[in-house]
C-alpha positions in Angstrom: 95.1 140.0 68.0 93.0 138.4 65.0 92.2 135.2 67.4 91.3 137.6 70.0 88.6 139.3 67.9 87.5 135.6 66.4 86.8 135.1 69.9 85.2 138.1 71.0 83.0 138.1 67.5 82.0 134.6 68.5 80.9 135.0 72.0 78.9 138.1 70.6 77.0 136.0 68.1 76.4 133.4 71.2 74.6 136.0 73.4 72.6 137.4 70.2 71.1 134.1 69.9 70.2 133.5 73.1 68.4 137.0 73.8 66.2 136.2 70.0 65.4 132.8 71.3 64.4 134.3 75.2 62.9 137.7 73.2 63.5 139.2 76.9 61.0 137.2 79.1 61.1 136.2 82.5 59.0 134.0 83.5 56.2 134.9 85.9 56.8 132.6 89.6 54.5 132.5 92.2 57.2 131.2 94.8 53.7 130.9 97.4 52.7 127.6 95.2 54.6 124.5 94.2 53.3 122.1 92.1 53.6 118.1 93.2 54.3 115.7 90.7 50.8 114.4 89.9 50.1 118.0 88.7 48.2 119.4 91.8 49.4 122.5 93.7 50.6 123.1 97.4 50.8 126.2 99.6 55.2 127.1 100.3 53.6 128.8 103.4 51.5 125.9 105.1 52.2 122.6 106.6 51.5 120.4 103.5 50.9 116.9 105.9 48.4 119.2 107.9 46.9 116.5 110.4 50.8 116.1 112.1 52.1 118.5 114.0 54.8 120.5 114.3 57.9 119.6 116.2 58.2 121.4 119.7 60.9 123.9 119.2 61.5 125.0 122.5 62.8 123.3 126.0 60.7 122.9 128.7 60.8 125.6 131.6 61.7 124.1 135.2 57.7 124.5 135.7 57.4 121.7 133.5 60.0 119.6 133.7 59.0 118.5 137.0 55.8 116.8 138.4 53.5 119.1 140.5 52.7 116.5 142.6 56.3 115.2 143.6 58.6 118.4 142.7 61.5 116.0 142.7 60.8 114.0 139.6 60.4 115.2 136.1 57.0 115.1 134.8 56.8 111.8 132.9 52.8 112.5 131.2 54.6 116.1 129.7 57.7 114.3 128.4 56.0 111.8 126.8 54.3 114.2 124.6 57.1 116.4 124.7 59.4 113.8 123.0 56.6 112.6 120.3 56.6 116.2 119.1 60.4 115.7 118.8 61.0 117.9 121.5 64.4 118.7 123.7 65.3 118.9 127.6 67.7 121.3 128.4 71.2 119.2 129.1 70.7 120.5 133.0 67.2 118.5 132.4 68.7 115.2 131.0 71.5 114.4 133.0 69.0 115.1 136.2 67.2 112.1 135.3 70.3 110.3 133.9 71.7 110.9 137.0 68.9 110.3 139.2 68.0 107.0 137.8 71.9 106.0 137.8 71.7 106.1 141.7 69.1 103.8 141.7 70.3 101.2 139.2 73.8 101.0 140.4 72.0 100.2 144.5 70.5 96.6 142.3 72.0 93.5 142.0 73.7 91.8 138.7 70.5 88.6 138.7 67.1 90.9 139.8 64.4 88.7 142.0 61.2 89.7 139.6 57.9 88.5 140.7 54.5 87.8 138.1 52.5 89.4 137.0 55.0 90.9 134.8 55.5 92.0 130.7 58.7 91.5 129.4 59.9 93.3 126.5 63.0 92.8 124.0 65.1 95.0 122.0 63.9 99.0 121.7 66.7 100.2 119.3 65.8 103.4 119.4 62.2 103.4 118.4 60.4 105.7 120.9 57.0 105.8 118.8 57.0 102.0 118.9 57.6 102.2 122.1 54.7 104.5 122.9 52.4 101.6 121.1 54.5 99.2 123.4 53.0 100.5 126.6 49.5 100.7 125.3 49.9 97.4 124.2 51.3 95.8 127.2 49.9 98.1 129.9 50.0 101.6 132.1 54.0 101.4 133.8 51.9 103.5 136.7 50.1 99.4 137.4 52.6 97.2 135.3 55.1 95.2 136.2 58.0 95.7 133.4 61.1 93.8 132.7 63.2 95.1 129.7 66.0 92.8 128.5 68.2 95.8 126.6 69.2 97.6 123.6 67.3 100.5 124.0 69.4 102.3 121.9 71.7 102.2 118.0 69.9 102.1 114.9 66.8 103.7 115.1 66.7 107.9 115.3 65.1 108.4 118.6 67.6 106.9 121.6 68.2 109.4 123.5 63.9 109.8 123.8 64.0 106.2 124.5 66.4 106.4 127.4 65.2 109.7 128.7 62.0 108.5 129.0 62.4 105.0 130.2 65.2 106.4 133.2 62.4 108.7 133.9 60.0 105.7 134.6 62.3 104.2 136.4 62.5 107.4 138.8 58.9 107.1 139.2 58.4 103.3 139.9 62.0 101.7 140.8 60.4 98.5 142.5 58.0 97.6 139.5 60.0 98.9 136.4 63.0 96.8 135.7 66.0 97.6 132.7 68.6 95.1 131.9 71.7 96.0 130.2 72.2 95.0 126.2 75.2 94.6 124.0 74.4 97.7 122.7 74.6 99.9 125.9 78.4 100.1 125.7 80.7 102.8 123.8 81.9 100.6 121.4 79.0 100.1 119.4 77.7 103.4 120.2 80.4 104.9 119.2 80.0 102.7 116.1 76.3 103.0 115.2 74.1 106.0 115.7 74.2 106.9 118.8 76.6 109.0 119.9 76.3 110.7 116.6 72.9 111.4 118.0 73.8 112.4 121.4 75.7 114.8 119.7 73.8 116.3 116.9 70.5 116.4 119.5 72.8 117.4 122.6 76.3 116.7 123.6 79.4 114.7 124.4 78.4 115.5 127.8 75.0 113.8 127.5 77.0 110.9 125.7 79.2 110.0 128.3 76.6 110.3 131.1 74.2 107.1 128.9 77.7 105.8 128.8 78.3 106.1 132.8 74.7 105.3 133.3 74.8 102.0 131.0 77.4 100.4 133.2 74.7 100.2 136.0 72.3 98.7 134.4 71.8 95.0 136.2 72.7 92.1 133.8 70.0 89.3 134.3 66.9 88.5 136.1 65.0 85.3 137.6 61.4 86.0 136.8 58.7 84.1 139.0 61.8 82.1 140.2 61.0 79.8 137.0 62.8 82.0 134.2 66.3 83.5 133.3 65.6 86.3 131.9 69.2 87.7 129.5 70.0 90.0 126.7 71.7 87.3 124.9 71.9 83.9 125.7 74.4 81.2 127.8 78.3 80.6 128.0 80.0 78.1 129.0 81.4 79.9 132.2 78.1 80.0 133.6 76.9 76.9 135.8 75.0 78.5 138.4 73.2 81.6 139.0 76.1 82.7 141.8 78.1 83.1 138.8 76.0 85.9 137.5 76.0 87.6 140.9 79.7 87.8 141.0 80.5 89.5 137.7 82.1 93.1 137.4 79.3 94.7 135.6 80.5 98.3 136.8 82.5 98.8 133.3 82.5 98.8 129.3 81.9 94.8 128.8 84.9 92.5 127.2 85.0 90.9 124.1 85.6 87.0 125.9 83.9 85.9 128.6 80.6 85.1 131.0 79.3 89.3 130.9 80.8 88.9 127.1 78.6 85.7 126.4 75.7 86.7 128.4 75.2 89.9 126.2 76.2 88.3 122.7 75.5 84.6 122.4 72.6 82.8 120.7 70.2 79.6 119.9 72.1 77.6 117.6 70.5 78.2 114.1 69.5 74.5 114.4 68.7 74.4 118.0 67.5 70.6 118.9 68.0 69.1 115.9 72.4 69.7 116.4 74.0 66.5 114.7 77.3 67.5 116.9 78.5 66.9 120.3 79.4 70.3 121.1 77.6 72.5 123.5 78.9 75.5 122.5 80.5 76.8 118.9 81.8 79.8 118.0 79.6 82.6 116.8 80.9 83.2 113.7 77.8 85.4 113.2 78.4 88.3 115.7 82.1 87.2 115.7 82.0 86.7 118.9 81.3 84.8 121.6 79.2 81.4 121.2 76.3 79.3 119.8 74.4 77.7 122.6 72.9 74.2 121.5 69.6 72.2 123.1 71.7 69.9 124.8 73.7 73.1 126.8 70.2 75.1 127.8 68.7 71.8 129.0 71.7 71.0 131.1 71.6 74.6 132.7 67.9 74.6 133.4 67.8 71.2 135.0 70.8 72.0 137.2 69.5 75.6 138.0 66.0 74.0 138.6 64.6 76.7 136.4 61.8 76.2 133.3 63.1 78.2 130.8 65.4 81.2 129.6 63.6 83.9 128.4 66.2 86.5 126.1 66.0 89.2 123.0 69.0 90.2 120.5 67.4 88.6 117.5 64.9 90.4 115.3 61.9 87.8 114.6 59.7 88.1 112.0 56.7 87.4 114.0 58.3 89.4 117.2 58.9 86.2 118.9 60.3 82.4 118.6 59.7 79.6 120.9 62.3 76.8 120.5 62.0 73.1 121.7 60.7 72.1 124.7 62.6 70.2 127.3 62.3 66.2 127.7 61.5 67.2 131.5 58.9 69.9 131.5 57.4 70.3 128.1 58.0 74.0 127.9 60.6 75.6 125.1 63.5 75.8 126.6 64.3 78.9 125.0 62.2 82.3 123.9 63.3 84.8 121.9 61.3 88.2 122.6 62.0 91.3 119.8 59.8 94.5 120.5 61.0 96.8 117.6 58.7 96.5 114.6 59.4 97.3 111.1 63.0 96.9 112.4 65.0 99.8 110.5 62.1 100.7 108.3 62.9 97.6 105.9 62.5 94.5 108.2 58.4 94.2 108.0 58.7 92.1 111.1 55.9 92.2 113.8 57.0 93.3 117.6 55.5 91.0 120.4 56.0 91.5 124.5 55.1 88.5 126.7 52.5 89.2 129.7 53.5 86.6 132.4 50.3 86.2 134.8 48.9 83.7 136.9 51.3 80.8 135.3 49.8 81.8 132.0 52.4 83.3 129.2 50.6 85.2 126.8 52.2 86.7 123.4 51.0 90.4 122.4 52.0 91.0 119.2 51.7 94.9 117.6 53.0 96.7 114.2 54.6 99.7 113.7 54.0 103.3 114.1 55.1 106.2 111.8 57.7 108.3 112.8 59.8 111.5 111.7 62.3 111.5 109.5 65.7 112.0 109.5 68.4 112.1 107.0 71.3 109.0 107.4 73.5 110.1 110.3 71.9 113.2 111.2 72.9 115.4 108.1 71.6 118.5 107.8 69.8 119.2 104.6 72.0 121.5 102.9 75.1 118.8 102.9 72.8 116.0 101.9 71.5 118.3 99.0 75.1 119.0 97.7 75.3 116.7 94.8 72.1 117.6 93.8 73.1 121.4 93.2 76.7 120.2 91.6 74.8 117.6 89.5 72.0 120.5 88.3 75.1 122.9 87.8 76.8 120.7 85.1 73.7 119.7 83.5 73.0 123.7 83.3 76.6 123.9 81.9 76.0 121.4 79.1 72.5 123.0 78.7 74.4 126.2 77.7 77.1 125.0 75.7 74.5 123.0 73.7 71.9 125.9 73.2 73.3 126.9 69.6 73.8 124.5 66.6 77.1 124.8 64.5 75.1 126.6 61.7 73.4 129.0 63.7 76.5 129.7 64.8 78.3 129.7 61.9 75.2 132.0 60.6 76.7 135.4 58.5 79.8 134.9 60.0 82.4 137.6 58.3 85.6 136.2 57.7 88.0 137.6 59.8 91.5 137.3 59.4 93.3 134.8 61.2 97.2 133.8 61.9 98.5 130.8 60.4 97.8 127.4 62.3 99.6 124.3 61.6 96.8 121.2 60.9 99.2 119.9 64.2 98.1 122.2 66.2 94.8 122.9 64.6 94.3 118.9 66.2 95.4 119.7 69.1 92.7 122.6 69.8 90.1 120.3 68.9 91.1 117.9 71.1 91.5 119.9 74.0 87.9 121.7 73.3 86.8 118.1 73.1 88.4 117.0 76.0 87.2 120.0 78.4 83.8 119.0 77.4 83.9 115.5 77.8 85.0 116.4 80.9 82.1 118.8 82.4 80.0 115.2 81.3 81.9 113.1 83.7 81.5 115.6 86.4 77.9 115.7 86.1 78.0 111.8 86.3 80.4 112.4 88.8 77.9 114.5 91.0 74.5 112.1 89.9 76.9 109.4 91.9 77.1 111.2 94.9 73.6 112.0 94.5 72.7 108.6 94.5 74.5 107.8 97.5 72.6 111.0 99.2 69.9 108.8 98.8 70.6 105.7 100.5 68.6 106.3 103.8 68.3 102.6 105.0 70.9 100.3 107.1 70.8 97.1 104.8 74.2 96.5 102.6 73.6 93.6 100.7 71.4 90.6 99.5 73.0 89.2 96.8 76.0 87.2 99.0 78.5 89.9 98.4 78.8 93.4 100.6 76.7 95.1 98.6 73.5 95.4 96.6 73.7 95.0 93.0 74.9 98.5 91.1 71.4 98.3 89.0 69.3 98.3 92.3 71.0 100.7 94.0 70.2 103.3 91.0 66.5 102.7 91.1 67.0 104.5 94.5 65.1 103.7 98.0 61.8 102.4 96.4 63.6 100.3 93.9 65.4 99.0 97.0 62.5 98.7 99.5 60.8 96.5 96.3 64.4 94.3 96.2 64.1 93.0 99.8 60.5 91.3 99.7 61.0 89.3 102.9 62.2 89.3 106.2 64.6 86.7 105.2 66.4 89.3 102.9 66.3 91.8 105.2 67.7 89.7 107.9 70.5 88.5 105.2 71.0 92.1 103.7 72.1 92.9 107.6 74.0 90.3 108.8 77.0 92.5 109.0 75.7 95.0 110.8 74.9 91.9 113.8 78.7 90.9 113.8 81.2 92.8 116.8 82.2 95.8 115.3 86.1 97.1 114.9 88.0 99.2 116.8 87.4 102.6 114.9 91.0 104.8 115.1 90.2 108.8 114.1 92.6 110.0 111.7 94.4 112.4 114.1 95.1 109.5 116.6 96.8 107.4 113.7 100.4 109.1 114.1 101.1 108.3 117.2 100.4 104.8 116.9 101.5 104.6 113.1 105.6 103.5 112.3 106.2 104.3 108.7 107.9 101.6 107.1 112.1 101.9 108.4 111.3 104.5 111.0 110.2 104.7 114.2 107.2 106.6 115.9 106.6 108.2 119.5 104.6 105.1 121.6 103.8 102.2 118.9 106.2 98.6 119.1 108.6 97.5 116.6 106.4 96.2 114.2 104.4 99.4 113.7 101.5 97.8 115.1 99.2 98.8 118.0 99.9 98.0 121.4 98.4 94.3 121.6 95.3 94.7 123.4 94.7 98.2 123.4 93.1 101.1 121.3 94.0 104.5 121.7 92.1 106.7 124.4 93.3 110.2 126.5 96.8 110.5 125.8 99.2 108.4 128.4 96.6 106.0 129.4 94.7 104.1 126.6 91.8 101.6 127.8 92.5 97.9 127.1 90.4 95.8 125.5 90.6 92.1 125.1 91.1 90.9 121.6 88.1 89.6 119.8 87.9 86.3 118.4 87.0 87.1 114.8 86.1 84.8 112.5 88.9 83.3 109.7 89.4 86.1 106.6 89.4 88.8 109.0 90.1 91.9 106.6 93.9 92.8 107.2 95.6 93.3 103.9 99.3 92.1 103.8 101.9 94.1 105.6 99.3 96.5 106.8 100.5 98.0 110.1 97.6 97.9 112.1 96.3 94.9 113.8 93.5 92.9 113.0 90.0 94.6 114.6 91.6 97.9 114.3 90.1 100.1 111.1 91.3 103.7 110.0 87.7 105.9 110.8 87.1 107.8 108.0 84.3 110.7 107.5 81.1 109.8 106.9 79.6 112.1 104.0 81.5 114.8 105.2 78.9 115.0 108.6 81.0 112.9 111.1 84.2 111.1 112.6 82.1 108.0 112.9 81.5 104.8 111.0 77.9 104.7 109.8 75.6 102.3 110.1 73.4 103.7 107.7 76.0 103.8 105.0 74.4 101.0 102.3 77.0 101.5 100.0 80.4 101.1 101.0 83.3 104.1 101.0 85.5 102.2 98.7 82.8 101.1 96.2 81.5 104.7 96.1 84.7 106.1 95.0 85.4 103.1 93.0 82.6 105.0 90.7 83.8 108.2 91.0 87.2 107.2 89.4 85.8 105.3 86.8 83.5 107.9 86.2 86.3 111.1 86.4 88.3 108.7 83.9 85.5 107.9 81.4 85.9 104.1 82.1 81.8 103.4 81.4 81.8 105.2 78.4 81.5 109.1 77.7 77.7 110.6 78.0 76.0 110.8 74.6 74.8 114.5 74.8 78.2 115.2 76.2 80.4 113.7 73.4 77.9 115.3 70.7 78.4 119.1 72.2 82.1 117.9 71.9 81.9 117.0 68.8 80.5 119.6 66.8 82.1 122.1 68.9 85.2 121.2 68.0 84.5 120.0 64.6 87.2 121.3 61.9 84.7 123.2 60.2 85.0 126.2 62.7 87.2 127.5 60.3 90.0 127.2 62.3 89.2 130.8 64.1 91.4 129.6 67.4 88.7 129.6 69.5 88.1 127.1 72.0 
């Protein structure tokens, strides 16, 4: 009873303090104003960036959707607009020109005959306002010849824009608007990278799997002018003649191994034309995939092809193109490299270029890169992303409170009161524990400034310092201190490299049971060995597509008696927002709550403030009242 009334006379004393320090005032808010940083003051109830304007918030009405002067295509001037105000179609309204422009690409051929004059542009990755500057850089599609060479989607925020709106222009002009297929436009990566989680969070699964039926007939090569191979990605040793393109399966979710595998993934041999080895092709340790094609191997296939020169995309340039050396036999580079998405992930600094093709003159247009919305990493809405922002205030507020009176004022006429007898034992023991529960309010306020931090990650690049991720001390200084750590294209390129390689097979946690054997038992459907079936990842129950196995590179993560097989990764959540792996993740899972542990367990130290509240609260000189 006498530490019950310690306690009660204690808290008592707490709240008089507090209401003579407040004397009873709130503070007059005017919730219509906020004031910015630099002191200045904005309107709550305006747009503050008054010059853009405000996303579209509805769909467009059937009226128009479609053209008024041919009822059966969608209106291509409105959707432009409609898209760069962030617009939406209704899902009816997408998968008519998905589908529409599905019938026509499926009635081409694998190699396209493409005459000049013609602009041929490289990777998209998802960034429709760059693309907008793309076609007023390279010319009107309504009286321009087009060739794109793929990956018009993954990465950037806008690929579902970019697709609607390039499948529309191919509705409107299907014999002067050509789209080759990418490594990208396939489910695994999509599934991988951003988007399906866009297709999702913008539409559907339904939307998703129509890009996904749509992507398979896309046409996988084109002889320009018949002088140029035109390719996503580069050569492989299964191709020797251009009948060999023509006979490929295209009509399906492309291998890891060979010709449609090589065509989509390979590259220029970092030293192409100066290669001190015999080889024609090497393994492409890089993407993890698929080959390195060397001087000697694109000379060999241009002179037996009678062709000049192969024109392909798939690496990000820093000026938005590369030429590489010219054959012994015509003087022209063998090989060009053509990237159209500038500022590549917001971090590259790269300039985009398209190539014009008239009157057997090549010219290079180069072009930088527009601004463009934002959008949290992987879609998130606002109020998960702002989480660890409201814990971290919470426990700062917490410590705020327990240190708002000193031990004397505290301790201020306080009336002896009478109190049982407590051993010094447990009289220690109080004290700790008061310590303890304080010490630990600190750690969860680090706790949450961590998972504020990694809130604020918004960019794609992991590492450039040679391990898999940036230094600790650069990631606090947050995205500008990060934008000022990469300085050149180089370190961007670097900081990304990962992100080029094949990606894993991704498992969702639900799926993992039925192909998971715990150690001594057995499970419904896996092999012997716990493993999964060689070959194959899990799909619709019964009937699980097979895959080819990838040829990673040595070191392969698989740690020691793990049960799945190499390739094959456990999905986790990303951030609490989706079942997918994100791409836009720069720190990784298992280093984030690597910090969280040692910050739960005090393993960096305690925080000062915290461990002085600690202190004097349960400092002996309470007078032993019990209360803690």
């Amino acid at each position: 009873m006498a530490v019950s009334s310690a306690k009660a006379a204690h808290v008592e004393k707490v709240v008089e303090q507090i209401r003579e320090r407040g004397q009873g005032r709130i503070p007059d808010i005017d919730f219509t104003q906020h004031q910015l940083e630099d002191g200045s003051f904005i309107s709550t109830q305006e747009r503050v960036v008054k010059d853009v304007q405000a996303p579209a918030m509805g769909v467009p009405t059937e009226e128009q959707f479609f053209s008024k002067t041919d009822p059966t295509k969608p209106d291509i001037a409105f959707l432009k607009n409609h898209f760069y105000r962030e617009g939406r179609v209704t899902e009816e309204q997408a998968l008519y020109i998905i589908e529409k422009a599905s019938e026509i690409l499926k009635n081409e051929p694998n190699l396209l005959d493409v005459d000049a004059p013609i602009t041929v542009c490289g990777d998209i990755h998802g960034q429709y306002y760059d693309l907008m500057k793309l076609f007023e850089v390279g010319g009107n599609p309504a009286d321009t010849r087009y060739l794109f060479l793929g990956d018009y989607v993954d990465r950037g925020y806008f690929s579902i824009e970019c697709v609607l709106y390039l499948w529309s222009l191919k509705i409107w002009y299907p014999n002067t608007l050509f789209l080759l297929r990418g490594n990208h436009e396939c489910r695994h990566l999509t599934d991988y990278f951003t988007f399906k989680l866009e297709c999702k969070h913008k539409y559907s699964d339904r939307i998703y799997e129509a890009c996904l039926a749509s992507f398979c007939c896309l046409p996988l090569a084109a002889i320009m002018n018949k002088q140029f191979l035109c390719i996503h990605g580069g050569l492989s040793p299964e191709l020797r003649t251009l009948d060999d393109l023509r006979s490929i399966d295209r009509f399906r979710e492309p291998p890891t191994h060979g010709l449609m595998c090589d065509i989509l993934w390979s590259d220029p041999l970092e030293d192409f034309g100066q290669e001190k080895m015999p080889d024609k092709f090497v393994h492409n340790h890089v993407r993890g995939c698929s080959f390195f094609f060397t001087y000697a191997a694109a000379c060999d296939f241009l002179e037996r092809n009678n062709l000049l020169s192969i024109i392909r995309a798939h690496e990000a340039q820093d000026a938005g193109y590369r030429m590489y050396r010219k054959t012994k036999t015509t003087g022209f580079p063998s090989v060009m490299t053509i990237f159209s998405a500038p500022n590549y992930l917001d971090v590259y600094q790269n300039k985009a270029a398209v190539l014009k093709y008239e009157a057997n003159v090549m010219n290079i247009r180069q072009f930088n890169c527009t601004p463009h919305p934002y959008w949290l990493p992987n879609f998130m809405d606002v109020f998960t992303w702002s989480l660890p922002f409201v814990g971290e205030k919470i426990t700062d507020m917490l410590m705020s409170v327990l240190n708002i009176c000193s031990k004397d004022e505290l301790e201020e006429a306080e009336e002896p009161s009478p109190i049982s007898p407590v051993s010094p034992l447990e009289s220690a023991e109080r004290r700790r524990a008061i310590k303890n529960k304080i010490l630990a309010v600190g750690r969860m306020s680090r706790v949450f400034s961590l998972l504020r931090e990694e809130s604020e990650r918004v960019s794609e690049l992991k590492n450039i310092s040679g391990s898999n991720k940036l230094p600790y001390g650069t990631l606090a200084l947050g995205v500008e201190g990060i934008k000022d750590a990469i300085a050149t294209f180089d370190d961007a390129r670097k900081s990304d490299i990962e992100n080029e390689r094949l990606p894993p097979h991704m498992i969702d946690p639900e799926d993992v049971a039925q192909y998971y054997t715990p150690p001594g038992g057995s499970g419904p459907g896996t092999p012997h060995d716990g493993g999964f079936p060689s070959g194959s990842i899990p799909g619709t129950p019964g009937t699980p597509p097979t895959f080819e196995e990838s040829p990673m590179s040595p070191g392969s993560p698989m740690s020691p008696g793990s049960p799945f097989r190499r390739g094959h990764h456990i999905r986790t959540q990303s951030l609490g927002t989706t079942m997918t792996s994100p791409s836009t993740r720069r720190r990784s899972i298992e280093s984030t709550m690597s910090l969280l542990r040692e910050a739960v367990e005090g393993a960096n130290g305690e925080d000062p403030e915290a461990a002085r509240v600690a202190e004097v609260l349960s400092s002996p000189s309470r007078k032993e009242s019990g209360w803690h």
